[in-house]
C-alpha positions as CSV (number, residue, x, y, z in Angstrom):
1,X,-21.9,53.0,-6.3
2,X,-18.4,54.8,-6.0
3,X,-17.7,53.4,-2.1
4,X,-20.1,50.6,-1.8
5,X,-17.0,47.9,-2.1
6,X,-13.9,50.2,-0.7
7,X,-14.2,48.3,2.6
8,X,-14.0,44.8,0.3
9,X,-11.0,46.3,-1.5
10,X,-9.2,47.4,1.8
11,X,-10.3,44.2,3.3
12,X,-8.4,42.4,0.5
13,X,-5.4,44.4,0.2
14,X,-4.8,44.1,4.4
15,X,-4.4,40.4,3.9
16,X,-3.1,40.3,0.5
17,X,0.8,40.4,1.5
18,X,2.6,41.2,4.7
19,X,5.5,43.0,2.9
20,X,3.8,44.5,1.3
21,X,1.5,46.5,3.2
22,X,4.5,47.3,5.4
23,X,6.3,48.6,2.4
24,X,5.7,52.3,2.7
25,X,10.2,52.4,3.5
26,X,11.7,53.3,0.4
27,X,14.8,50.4,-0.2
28,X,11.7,47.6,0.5
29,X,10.0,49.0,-2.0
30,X,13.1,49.1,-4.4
31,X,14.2,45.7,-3.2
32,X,11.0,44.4,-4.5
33,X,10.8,45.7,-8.0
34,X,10.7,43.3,-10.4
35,X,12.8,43.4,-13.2
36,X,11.5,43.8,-16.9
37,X,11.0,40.5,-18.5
38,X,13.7,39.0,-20.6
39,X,12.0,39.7,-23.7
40,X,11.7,43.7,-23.3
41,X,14.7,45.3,-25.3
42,X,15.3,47.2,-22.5
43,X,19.6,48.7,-22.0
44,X,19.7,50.0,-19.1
45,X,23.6,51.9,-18.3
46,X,24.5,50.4,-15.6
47,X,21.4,50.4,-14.1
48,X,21.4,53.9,-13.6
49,X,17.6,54.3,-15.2
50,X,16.3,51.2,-13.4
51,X,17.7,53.0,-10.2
52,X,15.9,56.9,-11.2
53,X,12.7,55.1,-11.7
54,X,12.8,53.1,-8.3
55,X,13.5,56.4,-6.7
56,X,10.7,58.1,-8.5
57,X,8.0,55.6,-7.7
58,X,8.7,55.6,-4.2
59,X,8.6,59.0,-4.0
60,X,5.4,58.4,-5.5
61,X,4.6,55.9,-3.0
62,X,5.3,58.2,0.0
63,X,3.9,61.4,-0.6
64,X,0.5,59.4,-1.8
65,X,-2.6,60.1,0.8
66,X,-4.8,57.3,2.7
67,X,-7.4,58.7,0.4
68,X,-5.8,57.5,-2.8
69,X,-4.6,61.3,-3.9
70,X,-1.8,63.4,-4.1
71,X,-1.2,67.1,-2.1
72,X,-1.7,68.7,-5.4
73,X,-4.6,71.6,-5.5
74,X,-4.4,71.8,-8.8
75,X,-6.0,68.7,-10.6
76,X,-5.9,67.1,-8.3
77,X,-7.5,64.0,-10.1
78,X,-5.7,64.4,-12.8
79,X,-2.6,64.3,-11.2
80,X,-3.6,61.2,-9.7
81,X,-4.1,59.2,-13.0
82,X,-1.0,60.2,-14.0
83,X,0.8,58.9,-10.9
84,X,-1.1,55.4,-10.8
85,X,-0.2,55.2,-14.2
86,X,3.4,55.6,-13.5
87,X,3.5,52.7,-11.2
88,X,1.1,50.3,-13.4
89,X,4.2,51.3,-16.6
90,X,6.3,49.4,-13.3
91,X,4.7,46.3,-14.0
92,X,2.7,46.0,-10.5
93,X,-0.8,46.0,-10.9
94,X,-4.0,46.5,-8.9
95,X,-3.5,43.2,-6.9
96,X,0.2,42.4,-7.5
97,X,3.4,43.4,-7.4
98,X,5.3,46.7,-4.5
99,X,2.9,49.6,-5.3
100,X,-0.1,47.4,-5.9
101,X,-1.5,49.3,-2.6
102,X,-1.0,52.7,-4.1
103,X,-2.4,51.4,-7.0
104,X,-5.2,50.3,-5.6
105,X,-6.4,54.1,-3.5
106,X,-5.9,55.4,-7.0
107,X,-8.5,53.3,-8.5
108,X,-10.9,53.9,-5.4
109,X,-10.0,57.7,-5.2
110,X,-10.6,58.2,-9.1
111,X,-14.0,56.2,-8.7
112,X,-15.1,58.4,-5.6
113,X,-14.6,61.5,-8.2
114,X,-17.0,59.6,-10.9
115,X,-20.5,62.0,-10.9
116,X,-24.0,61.0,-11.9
117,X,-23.1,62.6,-15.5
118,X,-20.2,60.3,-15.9
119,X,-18.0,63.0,-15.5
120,X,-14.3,62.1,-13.3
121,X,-13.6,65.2,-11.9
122,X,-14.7,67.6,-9.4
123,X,-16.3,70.7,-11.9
124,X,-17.0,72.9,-8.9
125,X,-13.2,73.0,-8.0
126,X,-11.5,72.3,-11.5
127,X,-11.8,74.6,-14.4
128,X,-9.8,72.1,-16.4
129,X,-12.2,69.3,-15.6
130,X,-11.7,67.2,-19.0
131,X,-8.1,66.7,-18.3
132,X,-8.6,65.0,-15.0
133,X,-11.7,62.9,-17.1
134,X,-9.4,61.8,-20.0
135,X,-6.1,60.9,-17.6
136,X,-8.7,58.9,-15.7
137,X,-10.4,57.1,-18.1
138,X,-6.4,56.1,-19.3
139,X,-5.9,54.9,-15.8
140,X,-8.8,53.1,-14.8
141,X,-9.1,51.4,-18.2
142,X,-5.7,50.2,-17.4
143,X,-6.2,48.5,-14.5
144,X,-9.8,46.7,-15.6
145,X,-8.0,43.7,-16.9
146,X,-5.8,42.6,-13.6
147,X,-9.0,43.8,-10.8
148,X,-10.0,40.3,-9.1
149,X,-12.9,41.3,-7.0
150,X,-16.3,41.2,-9.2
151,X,-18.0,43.8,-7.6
152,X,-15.1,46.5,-8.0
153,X,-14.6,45.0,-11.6
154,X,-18.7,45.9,-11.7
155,X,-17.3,49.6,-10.4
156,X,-15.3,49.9,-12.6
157,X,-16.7,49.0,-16.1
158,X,-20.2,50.7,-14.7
159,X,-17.2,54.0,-14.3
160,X,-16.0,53.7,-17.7
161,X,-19.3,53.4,-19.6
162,X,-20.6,56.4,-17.9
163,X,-17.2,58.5,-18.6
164,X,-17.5,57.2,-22.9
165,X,-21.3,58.9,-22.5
166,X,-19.9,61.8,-20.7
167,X,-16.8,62.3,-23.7
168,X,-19.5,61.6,-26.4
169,X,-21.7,64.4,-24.7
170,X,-18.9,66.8,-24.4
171,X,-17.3,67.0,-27.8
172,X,-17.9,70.0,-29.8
173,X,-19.4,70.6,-33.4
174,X,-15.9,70.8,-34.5
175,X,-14.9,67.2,-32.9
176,X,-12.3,68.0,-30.5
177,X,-12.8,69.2,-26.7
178,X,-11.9,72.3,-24.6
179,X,-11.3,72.4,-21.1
180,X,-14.8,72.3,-19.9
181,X,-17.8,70.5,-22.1
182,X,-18.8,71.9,-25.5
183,X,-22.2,73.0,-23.1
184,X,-20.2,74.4,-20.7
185,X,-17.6,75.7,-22.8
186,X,-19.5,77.7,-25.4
187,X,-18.2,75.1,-27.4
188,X,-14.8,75.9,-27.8
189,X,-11.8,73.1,-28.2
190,X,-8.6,73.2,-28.2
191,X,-5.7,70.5,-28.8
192,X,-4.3,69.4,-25.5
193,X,-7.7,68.1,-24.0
194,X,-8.6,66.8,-27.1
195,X,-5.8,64.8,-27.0
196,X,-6.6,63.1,-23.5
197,X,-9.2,62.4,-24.7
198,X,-8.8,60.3,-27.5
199,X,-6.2,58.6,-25.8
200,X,-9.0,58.0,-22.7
201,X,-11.5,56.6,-24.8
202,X,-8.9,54.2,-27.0
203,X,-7.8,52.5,-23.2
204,X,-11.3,51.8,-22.8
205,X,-12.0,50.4,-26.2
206,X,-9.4,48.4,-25.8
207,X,-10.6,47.1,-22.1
208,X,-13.8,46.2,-23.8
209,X,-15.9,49.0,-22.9
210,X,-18.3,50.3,-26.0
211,X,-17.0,53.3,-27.8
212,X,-19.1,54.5,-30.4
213,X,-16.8,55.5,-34.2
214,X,-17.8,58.6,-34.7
215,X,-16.3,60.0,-31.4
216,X,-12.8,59.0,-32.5
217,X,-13.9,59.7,-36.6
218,X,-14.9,63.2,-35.6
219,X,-11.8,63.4,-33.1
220,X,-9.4,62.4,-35.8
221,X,-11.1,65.2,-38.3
222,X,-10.3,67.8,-36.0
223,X,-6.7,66.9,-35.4
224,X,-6.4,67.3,-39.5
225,X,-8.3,70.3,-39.3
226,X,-6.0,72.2,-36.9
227,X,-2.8,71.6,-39.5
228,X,-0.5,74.0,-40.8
229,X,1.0,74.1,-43.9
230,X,4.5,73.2,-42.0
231,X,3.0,69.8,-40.7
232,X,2.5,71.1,-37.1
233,X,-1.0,71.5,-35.4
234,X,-2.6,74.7,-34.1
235,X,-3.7,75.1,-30.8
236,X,-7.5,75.3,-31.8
237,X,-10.0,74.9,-34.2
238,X,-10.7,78.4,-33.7
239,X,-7.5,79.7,-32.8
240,X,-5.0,78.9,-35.1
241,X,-1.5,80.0,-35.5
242,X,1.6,79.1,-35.6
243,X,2.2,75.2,-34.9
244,X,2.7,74.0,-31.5
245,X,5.1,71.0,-31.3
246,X,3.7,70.0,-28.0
247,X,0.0,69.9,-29.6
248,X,2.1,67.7,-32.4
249,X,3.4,65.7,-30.6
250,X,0.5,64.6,-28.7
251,X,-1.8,64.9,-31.7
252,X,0.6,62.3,-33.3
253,X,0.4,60.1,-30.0
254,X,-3.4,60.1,-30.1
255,X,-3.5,59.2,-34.0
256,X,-1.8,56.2,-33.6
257,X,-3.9,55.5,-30.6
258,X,-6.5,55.6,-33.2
259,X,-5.6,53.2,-35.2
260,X,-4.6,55.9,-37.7
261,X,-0.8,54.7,-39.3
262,X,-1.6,55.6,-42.8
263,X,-2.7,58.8,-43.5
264,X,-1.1,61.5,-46.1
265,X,-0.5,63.6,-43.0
266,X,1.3,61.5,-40.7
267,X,4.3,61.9,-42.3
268,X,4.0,65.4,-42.6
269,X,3.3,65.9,-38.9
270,X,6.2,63.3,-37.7
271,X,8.7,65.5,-40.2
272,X,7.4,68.6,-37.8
273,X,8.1,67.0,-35.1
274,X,11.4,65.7,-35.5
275,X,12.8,69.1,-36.8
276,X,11.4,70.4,-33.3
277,X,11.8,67.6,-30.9
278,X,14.5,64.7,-31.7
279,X,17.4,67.0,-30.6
280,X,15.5,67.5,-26.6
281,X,14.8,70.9,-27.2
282,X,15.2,73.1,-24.7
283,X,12.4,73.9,-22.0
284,X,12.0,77.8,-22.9
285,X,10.8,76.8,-26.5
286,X,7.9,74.6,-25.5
287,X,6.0,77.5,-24.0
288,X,6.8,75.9,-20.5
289,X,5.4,72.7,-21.4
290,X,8.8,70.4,-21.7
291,X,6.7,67.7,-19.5
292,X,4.0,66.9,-21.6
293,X,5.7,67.7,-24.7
294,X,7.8,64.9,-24.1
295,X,5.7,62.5,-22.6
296,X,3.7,62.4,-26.1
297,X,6.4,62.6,-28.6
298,X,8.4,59.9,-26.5
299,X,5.2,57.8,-27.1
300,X,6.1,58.2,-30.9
301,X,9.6,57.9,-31.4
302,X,8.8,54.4,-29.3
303,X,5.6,53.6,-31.5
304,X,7.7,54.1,-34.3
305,X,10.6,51.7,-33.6
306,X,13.6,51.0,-35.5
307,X,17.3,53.1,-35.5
308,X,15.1,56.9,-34.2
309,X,14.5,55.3,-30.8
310,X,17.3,53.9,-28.7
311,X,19.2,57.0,-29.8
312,X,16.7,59.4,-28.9
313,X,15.7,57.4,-25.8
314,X,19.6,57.0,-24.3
315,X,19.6,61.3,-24.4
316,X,15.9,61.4,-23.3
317,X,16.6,59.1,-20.4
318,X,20.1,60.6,-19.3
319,X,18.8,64.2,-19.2
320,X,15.8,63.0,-17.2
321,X,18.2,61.2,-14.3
322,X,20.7,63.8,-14.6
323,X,17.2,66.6,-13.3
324,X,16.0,64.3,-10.5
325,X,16.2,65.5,-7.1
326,X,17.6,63.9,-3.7
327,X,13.7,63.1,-2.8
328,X,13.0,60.9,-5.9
329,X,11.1,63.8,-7.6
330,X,11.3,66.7,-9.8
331,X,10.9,70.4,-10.4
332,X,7.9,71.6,-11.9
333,X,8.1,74.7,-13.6
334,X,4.5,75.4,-13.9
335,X,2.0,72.5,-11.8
336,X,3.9,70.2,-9.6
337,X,6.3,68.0,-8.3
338,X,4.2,65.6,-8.6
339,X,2.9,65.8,-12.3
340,X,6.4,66.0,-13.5
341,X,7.8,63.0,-11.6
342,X,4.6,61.3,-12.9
343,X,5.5,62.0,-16.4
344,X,9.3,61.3,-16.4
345,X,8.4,58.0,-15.0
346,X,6.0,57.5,-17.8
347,X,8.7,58.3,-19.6
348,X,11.1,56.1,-18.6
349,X,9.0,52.9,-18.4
350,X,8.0,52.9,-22.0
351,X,11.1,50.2,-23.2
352,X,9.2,48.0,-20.5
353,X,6.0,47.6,-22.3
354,X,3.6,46.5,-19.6
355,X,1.2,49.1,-20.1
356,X,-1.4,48.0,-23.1
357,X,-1.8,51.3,-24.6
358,X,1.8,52.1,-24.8
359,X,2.6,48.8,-26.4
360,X,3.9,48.8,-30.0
């Protein structure tokens, strides 16, 4: 199933656009970004942002395999549904638009990864398998909508159904996820795989494909189950602690994923969070963890609108530009250059509003 229609796909792309399969050169792939539409309230200084993101995504772009993946041993598919996310926040998609082609090998390396279990990951080589099977699920359900060949839209939806039976399968009795299934995790959770989770499964929901309640009920039960009396979120069901504003953050991101505005504890979680986070706190008090910290709690500030955001997104954005390196990338601390760059961009792109599960 996973490669039966690759050759179509290829086939497709080859005659799809002259530029743009002969746009691997960085400043034709700048020249042909489009600009956000009129309506996106979307200030830009001088271009500056526009210009760190167009460097980014080529970056992207150029360091991205035949095979659809990225030279990054570790998680490597996750990594991957980050960076195709990136350029779909662009507003190209998997036919249209400068890094539809890279677009594209994503979606046909991240099905290649999908196993009989409905698992998208590799479990013999990833320890960590449920993050690359939540960023994937966020990714592929993404690009469902704009796929214009019906046997690759058949791919993909049979893809998605099988990774919803796979997350349902994997929860534990608590409701959240660890790093491995509850079966092959002795059932243990924790909050940062949870959270990919629910944010998978909510991109597929919203791309039509079945997902039963009581996934995201039980999800949601966990999350309020791992508070502290500060607001902030423990790392685990069955290791709590202290509250870790990353796991806040993202907990808070995957809430309102879920549809869930309203309850008592929102309010005291967002308080958390904004003690911790609305300054840009500095990387040694995230537990190494700036990255994703960021790319969640951005997501919230964003969701929540109003005065907060272009505020918090102006110092957000400059200190982002002001880290990017001559290549187009950034640093990583603690995975790689090309996780980081893939959530800076993700970052970045949110004023655009092109990606559905982003949108306010």
């Amino acid at each position: 199933m996973a490669h039966r229609s690759m050759a179509t796909r290829r086939k497709f792309l080859t005659g799809f656009s002259t530029a743009l399969v002969a746009s691997r050169l960085a400043p034709q792939l700048s020249a042909a970004t489009p600009e956000p539409s009129a309506a996106t309230p979307y200030a830009d200084k001088n271009g500056r942002w526009e210009a760190t993101i167009r460097r980014g995504l080529d970056y992207l772009a150029k360091t991205q395999s035949s095979r659809g993946q990225w030279n990054t041993p570790p998680y490597p598919a996750a990594i991957a549904a980050l960076a195709g996310t990136a350029m779909i926040c662009q507003g190209s998609t998997i036919t249209q638009g400068p890094y539809a082609k890279y677009i594209a090998r994503t979606a046909d390396y991240l099905i290649s990864q999908s196993q009989k279990n409905g698992l998208i990951g590799d479990p013999d080589n990833d320890q960590r398998y449920t993050y690359s099977h939540g960023f994937a699920m966020l990714f592929l359900s993404q690009v469902l909508g704009e796929e214009g060949l019906q046997d690759r839209r058949d791919d993909l939806v049979e893809v998605l159904n099988g990774a919803v039976s796979f997350c349902g399968k994997a929860q534990t009795s608590a409701g959240g996820w660890g790093y491995v299934s509850a079966k092959d995790g002795n059932d243990y959770d924790e909050g940062s795989t949870t959270i990919t989770q629910v944010q998978g499964l909510r991109g597929c929901r919203n791309a039509g494909i079945p997902v039963p309640g009581e996934i995201i009920e039980a999800a949601k039960r966990y999350i309020y189950s791992c508070q502290n009396e500060d607001g902030g979120i423990s790392y685990s069901s069955q290791q709590k602690g202290s509250s870790r504003p990353a796991i806040t953050a993202a907990s808070l991101a995957a809430l309102y994923n879920a549809g869930d505005y309203d309850s008592k504890k929102v309010p005291e979680m967002l308080a958390y969070c904004r003690k911790e986070l609305y300054s840009i706190s500095k990387e040694d008090s995230l537990f190494g963890h700036w990255h994703y910290t960021y790319l969640y709690y951005a997501q919230v500030v964003y969701r929540q609108g109003g005065e907060e955001w272009p505020g918090f997104r102006d110092r957000l954005y400059d200190r982002i530009a002001d880290e990017q390196l001559s290549d187009g990338s950034w640093d990583s601390p603690m995975i790689h250059k090309v996780y980081t760059t893939a959530c800076n961009l993700i970052m970045l792109q949110l004023d655009k509003g092109y990606l559905p599960i982003f949108q306010r």
